[in-house]
Chimera marker file (.cmm) of the C-alpha trace (Angstrom):
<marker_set name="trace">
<marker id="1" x="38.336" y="-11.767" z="-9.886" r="1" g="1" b="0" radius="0.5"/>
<marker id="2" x="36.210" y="-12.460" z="-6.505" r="1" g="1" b="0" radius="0.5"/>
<marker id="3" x="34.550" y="-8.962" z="-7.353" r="1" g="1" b="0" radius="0.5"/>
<marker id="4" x="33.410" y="-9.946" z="-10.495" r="1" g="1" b="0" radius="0.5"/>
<marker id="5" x="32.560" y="-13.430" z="-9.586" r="1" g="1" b="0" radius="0.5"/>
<marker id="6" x="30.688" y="-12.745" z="-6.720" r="1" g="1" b="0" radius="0.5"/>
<marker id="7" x="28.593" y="-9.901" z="-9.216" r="1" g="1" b="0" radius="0.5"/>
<marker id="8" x="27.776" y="-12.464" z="-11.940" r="1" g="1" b="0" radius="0.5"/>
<marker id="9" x="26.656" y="-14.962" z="-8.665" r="1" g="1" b="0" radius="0.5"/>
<marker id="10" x="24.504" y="-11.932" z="-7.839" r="1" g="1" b="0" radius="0.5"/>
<marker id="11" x="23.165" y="-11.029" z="-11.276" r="1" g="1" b="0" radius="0.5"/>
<marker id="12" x="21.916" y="-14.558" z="-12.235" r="1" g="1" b="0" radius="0.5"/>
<marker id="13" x="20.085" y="-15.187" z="-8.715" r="1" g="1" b="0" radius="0.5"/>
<marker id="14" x="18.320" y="-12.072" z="-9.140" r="1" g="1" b="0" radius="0.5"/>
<marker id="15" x="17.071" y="-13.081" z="-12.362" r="1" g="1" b="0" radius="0.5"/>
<marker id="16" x="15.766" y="-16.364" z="-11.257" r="1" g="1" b="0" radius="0.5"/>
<marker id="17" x="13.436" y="-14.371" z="-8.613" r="1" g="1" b="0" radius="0.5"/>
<marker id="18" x="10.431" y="-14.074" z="-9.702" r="1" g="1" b="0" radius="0.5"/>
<marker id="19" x="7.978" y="-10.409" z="-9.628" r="1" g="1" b="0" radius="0.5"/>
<marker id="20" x="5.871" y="-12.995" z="-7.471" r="1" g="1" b="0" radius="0.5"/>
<marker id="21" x="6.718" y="-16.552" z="-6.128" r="1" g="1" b="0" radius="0.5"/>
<marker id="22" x="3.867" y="-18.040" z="-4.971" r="1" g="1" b="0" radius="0.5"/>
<marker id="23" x="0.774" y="-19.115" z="-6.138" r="1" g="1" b="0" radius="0.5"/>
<marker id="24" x="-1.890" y="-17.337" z="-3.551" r="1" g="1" b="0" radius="0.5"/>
<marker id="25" x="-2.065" y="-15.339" z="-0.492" r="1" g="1" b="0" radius="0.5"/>
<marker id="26" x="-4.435" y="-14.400" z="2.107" r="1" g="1" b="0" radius="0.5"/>
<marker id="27" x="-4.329" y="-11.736" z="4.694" r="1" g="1" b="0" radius="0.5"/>
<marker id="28" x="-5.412" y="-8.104" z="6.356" r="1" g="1" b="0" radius="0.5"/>
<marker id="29" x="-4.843" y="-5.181" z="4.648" r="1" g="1" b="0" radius="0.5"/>
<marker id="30" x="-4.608" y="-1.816" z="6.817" r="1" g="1" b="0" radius="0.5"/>
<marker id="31" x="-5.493" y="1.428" z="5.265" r="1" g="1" b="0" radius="0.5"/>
<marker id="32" x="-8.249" y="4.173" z="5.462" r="1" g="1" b="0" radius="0.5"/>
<marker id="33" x="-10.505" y="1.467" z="7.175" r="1" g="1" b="0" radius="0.5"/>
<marker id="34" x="-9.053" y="-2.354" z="6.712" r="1" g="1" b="0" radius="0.5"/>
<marker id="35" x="-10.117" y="-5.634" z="5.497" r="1" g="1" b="0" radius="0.5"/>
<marker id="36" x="-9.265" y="-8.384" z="3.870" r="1" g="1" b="0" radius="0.5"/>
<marker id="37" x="-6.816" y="-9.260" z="0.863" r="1" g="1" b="0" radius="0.5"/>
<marker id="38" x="-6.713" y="-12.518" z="-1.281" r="1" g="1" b="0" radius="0.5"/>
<marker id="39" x="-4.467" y="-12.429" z="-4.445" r="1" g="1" b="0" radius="0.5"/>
<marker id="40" x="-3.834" y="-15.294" z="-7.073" r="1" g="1" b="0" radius="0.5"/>
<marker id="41" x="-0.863" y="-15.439" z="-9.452" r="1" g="1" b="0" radius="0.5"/>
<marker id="42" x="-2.351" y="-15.361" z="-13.104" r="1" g="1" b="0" radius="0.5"/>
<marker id="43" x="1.478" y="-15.800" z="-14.291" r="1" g="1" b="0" radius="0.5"/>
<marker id="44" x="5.221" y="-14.783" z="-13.353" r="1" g="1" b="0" radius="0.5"/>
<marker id="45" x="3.823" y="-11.367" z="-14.197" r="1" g="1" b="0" radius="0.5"/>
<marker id="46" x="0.239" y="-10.961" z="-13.499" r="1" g="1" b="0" radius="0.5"/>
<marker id="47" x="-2.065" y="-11.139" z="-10.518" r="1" g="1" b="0" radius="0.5"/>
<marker id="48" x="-5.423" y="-10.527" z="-9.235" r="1" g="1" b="0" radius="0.5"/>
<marker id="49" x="-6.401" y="-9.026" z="-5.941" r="1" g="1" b="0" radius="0.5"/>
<marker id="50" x="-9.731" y="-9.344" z="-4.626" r="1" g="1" b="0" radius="0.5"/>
<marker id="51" x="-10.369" y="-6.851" z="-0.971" r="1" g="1" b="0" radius="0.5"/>
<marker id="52" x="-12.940" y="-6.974" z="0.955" r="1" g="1" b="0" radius="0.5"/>
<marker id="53" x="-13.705" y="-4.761" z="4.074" r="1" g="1" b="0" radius="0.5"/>
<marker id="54" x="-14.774" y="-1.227" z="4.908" r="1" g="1" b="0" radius="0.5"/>
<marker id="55" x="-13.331" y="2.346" z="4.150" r="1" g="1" b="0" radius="0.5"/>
<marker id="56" x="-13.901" y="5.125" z="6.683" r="1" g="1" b="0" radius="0.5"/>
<marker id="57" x="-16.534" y="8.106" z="5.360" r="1" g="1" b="0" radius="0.5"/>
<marker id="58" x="-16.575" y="11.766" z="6.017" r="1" g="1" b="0" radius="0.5"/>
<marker id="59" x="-19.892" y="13.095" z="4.023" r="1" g="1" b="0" radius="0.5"/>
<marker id="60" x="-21.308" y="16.504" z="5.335" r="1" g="1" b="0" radius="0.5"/>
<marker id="61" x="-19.167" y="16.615" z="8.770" r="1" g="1" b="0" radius="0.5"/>
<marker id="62" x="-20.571" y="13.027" z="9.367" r="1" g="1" b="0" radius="0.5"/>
<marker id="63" x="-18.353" y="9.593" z="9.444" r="1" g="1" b="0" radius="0.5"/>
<marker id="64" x="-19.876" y="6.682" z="8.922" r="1" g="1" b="0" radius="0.5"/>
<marker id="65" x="-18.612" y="3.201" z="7.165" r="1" g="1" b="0" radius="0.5"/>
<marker id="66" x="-18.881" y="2.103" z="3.613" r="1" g="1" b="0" radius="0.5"/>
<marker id="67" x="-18.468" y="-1.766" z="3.370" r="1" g="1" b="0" radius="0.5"/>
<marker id="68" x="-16.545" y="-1.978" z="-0.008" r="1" g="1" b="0" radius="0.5"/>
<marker id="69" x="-15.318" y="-5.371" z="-2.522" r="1" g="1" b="0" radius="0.5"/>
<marker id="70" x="-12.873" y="-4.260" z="-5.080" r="1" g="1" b="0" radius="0.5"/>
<marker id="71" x="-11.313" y="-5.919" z="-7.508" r="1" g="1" b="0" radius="0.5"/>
<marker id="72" x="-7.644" y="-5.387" z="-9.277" r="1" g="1" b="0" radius="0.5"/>
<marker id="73" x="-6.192" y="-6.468" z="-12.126" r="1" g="1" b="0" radius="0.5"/>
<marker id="74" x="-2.249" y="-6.182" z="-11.592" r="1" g="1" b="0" radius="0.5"/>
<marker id="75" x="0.842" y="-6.597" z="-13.677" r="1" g="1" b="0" radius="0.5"/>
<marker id="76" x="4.114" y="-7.104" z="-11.444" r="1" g="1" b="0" radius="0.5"/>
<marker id="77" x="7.720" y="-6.655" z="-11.961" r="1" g="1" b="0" radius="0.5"/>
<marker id="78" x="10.723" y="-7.817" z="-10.441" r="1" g="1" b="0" radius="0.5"/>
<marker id="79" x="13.323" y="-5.366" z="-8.861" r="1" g="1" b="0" radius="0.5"/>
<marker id="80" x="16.407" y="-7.796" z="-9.617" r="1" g="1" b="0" radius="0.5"/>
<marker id="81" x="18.794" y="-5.932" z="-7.648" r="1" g="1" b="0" radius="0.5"/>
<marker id="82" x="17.093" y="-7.416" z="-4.027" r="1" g="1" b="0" radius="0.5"/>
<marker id="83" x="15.859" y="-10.492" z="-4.433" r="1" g="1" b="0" radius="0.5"/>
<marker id="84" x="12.155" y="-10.990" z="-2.984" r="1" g="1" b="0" radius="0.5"/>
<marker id="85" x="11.093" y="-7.517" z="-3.606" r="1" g="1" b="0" radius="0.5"/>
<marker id="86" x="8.626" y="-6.366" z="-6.616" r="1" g="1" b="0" radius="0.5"/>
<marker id="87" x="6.597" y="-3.341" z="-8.044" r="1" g="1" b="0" radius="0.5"/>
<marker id="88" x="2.834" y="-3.790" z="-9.453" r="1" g="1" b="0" radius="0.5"/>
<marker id="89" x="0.882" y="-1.368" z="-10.553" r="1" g="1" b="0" radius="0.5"/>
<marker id="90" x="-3.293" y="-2.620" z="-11.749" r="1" g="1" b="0" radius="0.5"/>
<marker id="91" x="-6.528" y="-1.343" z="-12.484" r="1" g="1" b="0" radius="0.5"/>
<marker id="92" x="-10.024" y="-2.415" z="-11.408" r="1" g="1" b="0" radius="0.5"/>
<marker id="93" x="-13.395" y="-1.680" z="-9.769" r="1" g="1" b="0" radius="0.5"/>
<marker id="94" x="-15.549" y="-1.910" z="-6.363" r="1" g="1" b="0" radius="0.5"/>
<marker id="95" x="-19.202" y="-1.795" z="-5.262" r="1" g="1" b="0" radius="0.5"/>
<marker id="96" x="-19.574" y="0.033" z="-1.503" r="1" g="1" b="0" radius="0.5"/>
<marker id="97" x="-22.627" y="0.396" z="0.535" r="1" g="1" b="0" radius="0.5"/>
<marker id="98" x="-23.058" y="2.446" z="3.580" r="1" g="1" b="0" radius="0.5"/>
<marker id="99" x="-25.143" y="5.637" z="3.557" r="1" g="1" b="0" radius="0.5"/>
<marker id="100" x="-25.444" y="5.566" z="0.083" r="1" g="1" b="0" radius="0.5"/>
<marker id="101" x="-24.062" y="3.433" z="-2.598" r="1" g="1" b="0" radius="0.5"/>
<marker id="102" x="-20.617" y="3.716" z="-4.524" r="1" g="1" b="0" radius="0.5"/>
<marker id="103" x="-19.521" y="1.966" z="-7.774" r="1" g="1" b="0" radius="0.5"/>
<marker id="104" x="-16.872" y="2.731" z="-9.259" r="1" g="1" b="0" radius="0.5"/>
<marker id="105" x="-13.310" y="2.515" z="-10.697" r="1" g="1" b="0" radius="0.5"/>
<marker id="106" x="-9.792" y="1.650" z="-9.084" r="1" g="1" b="0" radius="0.5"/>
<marker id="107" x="-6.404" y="2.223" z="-9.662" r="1" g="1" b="0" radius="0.5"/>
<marker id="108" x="-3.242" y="0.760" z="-7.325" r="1" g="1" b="0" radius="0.5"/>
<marker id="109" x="0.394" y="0.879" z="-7.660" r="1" g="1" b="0" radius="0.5"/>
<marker id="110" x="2.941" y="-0.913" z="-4.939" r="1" g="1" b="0" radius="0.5"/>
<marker id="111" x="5.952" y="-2.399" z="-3.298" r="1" g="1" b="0" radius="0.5"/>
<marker id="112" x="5.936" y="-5.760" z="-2.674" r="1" g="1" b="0" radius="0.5"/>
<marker id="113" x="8.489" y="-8.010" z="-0.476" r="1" g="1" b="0" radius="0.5"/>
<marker id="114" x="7.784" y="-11.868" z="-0.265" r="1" g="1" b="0" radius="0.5"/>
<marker id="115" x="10.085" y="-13.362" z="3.153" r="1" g="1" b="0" radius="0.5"/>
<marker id="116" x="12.526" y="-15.604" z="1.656" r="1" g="1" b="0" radius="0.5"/>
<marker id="117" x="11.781" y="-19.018" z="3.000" r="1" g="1" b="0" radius="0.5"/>
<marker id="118" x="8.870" y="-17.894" z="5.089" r="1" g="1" b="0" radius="0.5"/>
<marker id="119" x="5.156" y="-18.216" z="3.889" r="1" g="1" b="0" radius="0.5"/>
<marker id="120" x="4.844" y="-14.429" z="4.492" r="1" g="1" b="0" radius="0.5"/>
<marker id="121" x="4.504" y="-11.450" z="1.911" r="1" g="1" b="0" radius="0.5"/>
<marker id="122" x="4.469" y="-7.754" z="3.140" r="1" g="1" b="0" radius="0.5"/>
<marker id="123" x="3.105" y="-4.796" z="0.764" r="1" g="1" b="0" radius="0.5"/>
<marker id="124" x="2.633" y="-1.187" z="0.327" r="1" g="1" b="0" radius="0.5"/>
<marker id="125" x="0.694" y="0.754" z="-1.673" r="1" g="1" b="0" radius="0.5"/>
<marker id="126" x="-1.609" y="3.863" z="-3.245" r="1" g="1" b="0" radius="0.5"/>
<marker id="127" x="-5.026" y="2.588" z="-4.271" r="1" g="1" b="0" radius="0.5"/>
<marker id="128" x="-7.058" y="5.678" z="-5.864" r="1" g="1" b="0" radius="0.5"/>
<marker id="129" x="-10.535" y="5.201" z="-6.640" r="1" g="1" b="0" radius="0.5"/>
<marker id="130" x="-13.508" y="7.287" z="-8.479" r="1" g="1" b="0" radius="0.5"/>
<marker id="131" x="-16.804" y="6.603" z="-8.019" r="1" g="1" b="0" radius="0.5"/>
<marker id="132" x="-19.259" y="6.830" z="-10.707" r="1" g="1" b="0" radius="0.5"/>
<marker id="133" x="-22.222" y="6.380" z="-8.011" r="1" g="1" b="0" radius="0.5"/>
<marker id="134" x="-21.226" y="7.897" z="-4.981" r="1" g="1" b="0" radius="0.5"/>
<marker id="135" x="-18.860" y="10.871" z="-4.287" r="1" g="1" b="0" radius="0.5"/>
<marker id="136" x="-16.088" y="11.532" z="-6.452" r="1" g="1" b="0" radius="0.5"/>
<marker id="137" x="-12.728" y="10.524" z="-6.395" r="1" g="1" b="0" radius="0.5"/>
<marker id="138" x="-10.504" y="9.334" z="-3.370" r="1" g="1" b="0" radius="0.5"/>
<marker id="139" x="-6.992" y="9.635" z="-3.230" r="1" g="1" b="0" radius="0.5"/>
<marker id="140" x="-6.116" y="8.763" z="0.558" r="1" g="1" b="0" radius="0.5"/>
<marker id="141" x="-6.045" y="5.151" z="0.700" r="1" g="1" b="0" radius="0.5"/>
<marker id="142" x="-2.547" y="4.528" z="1.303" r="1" g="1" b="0" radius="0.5"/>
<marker id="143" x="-2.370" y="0.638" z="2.393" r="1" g="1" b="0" radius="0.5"/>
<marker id="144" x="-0.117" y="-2.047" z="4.610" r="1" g="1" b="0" radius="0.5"/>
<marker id="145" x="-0.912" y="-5.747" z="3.317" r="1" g="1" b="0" radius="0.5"/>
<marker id="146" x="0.742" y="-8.311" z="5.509" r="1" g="1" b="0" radius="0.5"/>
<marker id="147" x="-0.212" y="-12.069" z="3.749" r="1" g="1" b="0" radius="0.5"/>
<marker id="148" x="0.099" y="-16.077" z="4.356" r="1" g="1" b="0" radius="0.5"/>
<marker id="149" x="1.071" y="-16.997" z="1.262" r="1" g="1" b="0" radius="0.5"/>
<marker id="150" x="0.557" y="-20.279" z="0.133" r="1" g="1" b="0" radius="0.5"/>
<link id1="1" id2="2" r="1" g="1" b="0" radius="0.2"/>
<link id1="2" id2="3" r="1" g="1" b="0" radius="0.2"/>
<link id1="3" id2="4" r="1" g="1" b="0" radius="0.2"/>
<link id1="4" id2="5" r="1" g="1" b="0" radius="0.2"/>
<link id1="5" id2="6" r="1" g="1" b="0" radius="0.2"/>
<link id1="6" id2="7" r="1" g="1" b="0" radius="0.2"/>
<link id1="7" id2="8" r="1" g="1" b="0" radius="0.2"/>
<link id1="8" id2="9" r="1" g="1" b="0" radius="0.2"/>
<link id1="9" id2="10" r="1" g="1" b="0" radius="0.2"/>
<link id1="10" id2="11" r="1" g="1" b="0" radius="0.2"/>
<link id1="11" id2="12" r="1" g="1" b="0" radius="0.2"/>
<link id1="12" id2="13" r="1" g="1" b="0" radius="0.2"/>
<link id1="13" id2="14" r="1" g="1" b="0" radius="0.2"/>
<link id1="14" id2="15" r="1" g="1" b="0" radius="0.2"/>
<link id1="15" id2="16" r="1" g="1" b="0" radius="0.2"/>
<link id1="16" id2="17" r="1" g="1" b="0" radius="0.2"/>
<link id1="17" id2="18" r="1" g="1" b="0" radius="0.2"/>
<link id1="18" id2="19" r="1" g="1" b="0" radius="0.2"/>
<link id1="19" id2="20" r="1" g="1" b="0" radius="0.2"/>
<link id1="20" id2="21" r="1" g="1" b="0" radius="0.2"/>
<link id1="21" id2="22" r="1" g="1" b="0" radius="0.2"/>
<link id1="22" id2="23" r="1" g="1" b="0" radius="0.2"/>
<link id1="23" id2="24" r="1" g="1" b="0" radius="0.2"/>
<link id1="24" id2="25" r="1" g="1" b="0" radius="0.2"/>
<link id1="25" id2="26" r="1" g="1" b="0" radius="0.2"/>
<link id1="26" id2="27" r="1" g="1" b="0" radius="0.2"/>
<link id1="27" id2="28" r="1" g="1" b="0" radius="0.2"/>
<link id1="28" id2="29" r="1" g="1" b="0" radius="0.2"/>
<link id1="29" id2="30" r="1" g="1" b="0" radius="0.2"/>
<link id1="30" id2="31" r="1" g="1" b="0" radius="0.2"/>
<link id1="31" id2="32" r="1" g="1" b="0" radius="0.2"/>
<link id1="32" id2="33" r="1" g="1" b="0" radius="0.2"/>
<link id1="33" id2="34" r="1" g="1" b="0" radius="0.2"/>
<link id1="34" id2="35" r="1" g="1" b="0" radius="0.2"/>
<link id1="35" id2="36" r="1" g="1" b="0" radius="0.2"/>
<link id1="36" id2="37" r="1" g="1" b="0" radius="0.2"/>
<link id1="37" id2="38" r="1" g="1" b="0" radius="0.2"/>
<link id1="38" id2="39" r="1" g="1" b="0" radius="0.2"/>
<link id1="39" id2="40" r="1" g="1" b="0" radius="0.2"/>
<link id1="40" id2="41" r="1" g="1" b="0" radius="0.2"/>
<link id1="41" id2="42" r="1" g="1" b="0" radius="0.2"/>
<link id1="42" id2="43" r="1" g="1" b="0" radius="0.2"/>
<link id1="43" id2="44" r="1" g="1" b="0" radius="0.2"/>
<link id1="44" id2="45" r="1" g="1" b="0" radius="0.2"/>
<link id1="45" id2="46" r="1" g="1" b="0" radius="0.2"/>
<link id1="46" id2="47" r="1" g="1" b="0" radius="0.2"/>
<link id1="47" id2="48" r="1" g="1" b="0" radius="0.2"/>
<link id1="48" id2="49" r="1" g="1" b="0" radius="0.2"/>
<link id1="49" id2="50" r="1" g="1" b="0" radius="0.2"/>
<link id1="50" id2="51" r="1" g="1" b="0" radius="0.2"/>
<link id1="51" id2="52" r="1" g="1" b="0" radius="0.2"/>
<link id1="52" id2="53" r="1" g="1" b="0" radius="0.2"/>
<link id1="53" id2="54" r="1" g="1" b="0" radius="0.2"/>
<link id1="54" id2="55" r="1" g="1" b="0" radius="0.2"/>
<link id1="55" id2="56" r="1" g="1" b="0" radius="0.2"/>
<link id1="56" id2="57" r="1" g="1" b="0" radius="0.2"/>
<link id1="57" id2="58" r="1" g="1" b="0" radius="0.2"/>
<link id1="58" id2="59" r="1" g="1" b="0" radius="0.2"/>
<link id1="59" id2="60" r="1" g="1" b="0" radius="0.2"/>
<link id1="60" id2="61" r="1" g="1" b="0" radius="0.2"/>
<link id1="61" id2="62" r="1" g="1" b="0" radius="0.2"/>
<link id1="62" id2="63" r="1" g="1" b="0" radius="0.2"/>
<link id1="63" id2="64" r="1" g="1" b="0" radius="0.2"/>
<link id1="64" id2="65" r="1" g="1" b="0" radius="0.2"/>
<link id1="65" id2="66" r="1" g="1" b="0" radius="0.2"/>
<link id1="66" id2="67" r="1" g="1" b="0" radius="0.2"/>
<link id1="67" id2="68" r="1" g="1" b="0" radius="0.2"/>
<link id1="68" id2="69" r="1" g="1" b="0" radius="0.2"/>
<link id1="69" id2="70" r="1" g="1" b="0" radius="0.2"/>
<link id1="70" id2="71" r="1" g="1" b="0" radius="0.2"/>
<link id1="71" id2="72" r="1" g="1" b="0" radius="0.2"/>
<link id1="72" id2="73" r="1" g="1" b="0" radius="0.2"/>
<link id1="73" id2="74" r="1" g="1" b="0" radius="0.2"/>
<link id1="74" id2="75" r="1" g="1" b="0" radius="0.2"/>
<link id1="75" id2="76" r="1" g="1" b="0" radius="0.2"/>
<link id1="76" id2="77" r="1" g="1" b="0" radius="0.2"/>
<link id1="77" id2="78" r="1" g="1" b="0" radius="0.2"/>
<link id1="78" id2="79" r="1" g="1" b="0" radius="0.2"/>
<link id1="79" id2="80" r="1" g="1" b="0" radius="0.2"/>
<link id1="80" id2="81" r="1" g="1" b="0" radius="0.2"/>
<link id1="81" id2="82" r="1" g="1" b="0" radius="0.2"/>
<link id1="82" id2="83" r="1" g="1" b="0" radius="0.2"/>
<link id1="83" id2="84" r="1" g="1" b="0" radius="0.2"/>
<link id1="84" id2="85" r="1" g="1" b="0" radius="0.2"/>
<link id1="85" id2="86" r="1" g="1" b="0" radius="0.2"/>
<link id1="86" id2="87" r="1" g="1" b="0" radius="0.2"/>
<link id1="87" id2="88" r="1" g="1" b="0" radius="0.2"/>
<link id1="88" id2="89" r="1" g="1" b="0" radius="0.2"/>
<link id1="89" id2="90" r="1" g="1" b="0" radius="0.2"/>
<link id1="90" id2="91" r="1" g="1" b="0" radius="0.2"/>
<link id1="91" id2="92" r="1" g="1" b="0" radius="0.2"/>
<link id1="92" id2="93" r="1" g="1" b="0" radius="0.2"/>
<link id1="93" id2="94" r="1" g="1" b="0" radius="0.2"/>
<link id1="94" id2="95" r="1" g="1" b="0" radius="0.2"/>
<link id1="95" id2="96" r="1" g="1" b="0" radius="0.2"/>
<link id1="96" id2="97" r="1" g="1" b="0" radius="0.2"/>
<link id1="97" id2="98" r="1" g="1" b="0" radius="0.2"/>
<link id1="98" id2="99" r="1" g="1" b="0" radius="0.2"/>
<link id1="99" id2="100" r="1" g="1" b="0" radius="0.2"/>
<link id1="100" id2="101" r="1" g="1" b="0" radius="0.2"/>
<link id1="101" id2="102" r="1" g="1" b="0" radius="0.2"/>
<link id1="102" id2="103" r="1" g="1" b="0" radius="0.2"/>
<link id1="103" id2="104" r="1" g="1" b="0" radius="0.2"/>
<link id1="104" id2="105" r="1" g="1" b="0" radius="0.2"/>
<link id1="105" id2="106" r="1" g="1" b="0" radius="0.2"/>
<link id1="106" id2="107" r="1" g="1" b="0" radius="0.2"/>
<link id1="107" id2="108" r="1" g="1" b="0" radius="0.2"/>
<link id1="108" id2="109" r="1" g="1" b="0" radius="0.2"/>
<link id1="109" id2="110" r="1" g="1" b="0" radius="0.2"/>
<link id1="110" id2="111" r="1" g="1" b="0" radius="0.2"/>
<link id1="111" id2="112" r="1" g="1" b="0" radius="0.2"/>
<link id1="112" id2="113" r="1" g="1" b="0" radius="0.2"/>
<link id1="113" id2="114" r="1" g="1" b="0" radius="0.2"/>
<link id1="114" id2="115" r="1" g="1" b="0" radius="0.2"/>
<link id1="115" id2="116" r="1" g="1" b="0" radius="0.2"/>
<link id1="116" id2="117" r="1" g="1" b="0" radius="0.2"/>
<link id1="117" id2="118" r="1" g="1" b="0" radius="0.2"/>
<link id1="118" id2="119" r="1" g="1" b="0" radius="0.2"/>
<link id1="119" id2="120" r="1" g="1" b="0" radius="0.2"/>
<link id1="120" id2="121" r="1" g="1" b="0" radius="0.2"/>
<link id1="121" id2="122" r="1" g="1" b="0" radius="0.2"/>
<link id1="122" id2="123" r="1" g="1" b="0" radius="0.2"/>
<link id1="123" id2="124" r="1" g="1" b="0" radius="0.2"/>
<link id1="124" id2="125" r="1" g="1" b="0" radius="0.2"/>
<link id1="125" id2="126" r="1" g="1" b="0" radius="0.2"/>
<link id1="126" id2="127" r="1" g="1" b="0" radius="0.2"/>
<link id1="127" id2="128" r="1" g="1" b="0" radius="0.2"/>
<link id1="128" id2="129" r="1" g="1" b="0" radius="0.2"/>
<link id1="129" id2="130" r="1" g="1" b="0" radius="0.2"/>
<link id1="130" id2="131" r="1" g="1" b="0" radius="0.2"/>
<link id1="131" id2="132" r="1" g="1" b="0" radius="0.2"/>
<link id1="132" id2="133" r="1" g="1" b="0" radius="0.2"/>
<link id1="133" id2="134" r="1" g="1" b="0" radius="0.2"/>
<link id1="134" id2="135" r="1" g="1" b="0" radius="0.2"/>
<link id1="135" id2="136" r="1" g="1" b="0" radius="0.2"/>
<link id1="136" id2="137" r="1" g="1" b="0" radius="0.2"/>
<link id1="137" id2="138" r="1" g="1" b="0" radius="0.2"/>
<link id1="138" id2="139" r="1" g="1" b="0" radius="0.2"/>
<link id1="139" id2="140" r="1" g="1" b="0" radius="0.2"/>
<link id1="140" id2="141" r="1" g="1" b="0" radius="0.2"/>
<link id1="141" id2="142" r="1" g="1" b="0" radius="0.2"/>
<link id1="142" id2="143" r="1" g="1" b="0" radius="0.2"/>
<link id1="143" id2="144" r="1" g="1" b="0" radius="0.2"/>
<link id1="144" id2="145" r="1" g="1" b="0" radius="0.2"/>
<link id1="145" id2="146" r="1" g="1" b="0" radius="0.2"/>
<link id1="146" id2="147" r="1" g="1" b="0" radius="0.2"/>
<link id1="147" id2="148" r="1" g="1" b="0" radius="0.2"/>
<link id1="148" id2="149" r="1" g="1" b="0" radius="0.2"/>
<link id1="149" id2="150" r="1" g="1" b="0" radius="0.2"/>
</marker_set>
């Protein structure tokens, strides 16, 4: 009886835990260069992400940095069985400049894990991009997003 007690306790907090449950965050996102991550809460299930910062550049054996704004559209989901922790997965776009110029299109797809009763959410994630202007796709952003949330 404590067995299945203590499962429907579990069952019914986990669906009271929102994908997402707060309203906005700010903070530094590490991957193949870094910047800076803002996301608001469009609803219990959908967010957007603005990033600003700079990606490292290999073109013709020479790095250089491309300072780059994207912007993701992302629908989130809920893992119920640990409360706090979510999926997303969105689409979007970005404008670089650095050498040359880059437009193009992104994709992202993530863990995230908001600290129960601390104002601090922790991510990880694979952001692909193409560029229509610039060179071709990139598949090696891998990110860390560590947020205030608020």
């Amino acid at each position: 009886m404590k067995k299945i007690s203590l499962f429907i306790i579990l069952l019914a907090s986990a669906y009271l835990v929102n994908a997402q449950n707060y309203d906005q965050s700010i903070g530094l996102r590490f991957a193949n260069g870094g910047g800076f991550s803002y996301k608001k809460a469009l609803s219990s299930s959908n967010a957007f992400e603005a990033i600003a910062g700079f990606r490292r550049h290999n073109h013709d054996h020479n790095d250089y940095n491309v300072l780059v704004a994207t912007g993701l559209y992302e629908w989130q989901k809920r893992i119920n069985e640990v409360p706090g922790l979510g999926w997303y997965i969105g689409l979007g776009a970005h404008v670089g400049i650095g050498d040359d110029a880059w437009l193009g299109g992104d994709g992202i797809i993530g863990l995230e894990y908001k600290i129960k009763d601390a104002p601090i959410a922790i991510s990880l994630d694979w952001k692909p991009a193409f560029n229509v202007i610039g060179d071709g796709f990139y598949g090696d952003e891998a990110g860390l997003t560590i947020r205030y949330t608020f």
